[in-house]
N, C-alpha and C positions, 0 to 999 in steps of 0.2 A: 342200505337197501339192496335185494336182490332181485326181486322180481318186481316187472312192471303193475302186479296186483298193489303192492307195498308201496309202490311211487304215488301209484291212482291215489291212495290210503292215503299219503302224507301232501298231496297236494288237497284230497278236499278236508283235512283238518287244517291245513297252512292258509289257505286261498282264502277264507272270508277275509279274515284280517291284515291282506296284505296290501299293501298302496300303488306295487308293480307289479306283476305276472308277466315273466319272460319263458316262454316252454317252446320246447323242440319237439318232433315232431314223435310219436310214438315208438317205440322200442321197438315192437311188433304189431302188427295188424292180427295174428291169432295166439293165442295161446293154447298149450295141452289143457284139456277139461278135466285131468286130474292128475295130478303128479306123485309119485313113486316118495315114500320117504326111505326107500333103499333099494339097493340094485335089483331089476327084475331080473329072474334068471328066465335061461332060453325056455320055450316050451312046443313050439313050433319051428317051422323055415321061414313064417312070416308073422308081420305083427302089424295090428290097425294101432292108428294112432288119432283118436277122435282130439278135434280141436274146435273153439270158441273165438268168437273175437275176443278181441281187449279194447277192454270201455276205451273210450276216448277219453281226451283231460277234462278233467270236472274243472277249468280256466276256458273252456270253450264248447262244456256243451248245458248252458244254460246256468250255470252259477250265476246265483243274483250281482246285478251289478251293484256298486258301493261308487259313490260320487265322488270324483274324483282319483277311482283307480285308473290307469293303463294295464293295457293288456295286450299282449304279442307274441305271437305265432312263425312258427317253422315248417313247412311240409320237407318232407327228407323225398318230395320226388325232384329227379333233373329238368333244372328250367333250359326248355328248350329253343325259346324266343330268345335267347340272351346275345344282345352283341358284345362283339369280340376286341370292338374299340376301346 
């Protein structure tokens, strides 16, 4: 896999059938809304670069449940309550 499109992709054909669901937390929050299949050359001094979210994991945004899966989660922000004990 390269792109977080292609993860989304392989998690919700993987995800019905699975008995655990272990996922971290998204790769990115947006991606480019279209991607180049080769070098863009210059054409300007500046360039827009339009971007989209990226779906969230099809493991937590409403995938049917299956009885007796687990399922768990990662957010990639810094906990900031954490003791240091």
């Amino acid at each position: 896999m390269v792109t977080a499109a292609q993860m989304f992709d392989a998690c919700t054909s993987f995800a019905p059938q699975a008995d655990i669901i272990v996922m971290a937390a998204a790769v990115a929050d947006y991606r480019p809304r279209t991607v180049a299949d080769k070098k863009i050359k210059k054409k300007d001094d500046e360039m827009n670069l339009e971007l989209e979210k990226t779906p969230i994991s099809p493991a937590h945004s409403g995938l049917p449940r299956k009885r007796g899966r687990s399922s768990s989660g990662f957010p990639s922000k810094p906990i900031t309550n954490a003791s240091t004990h």
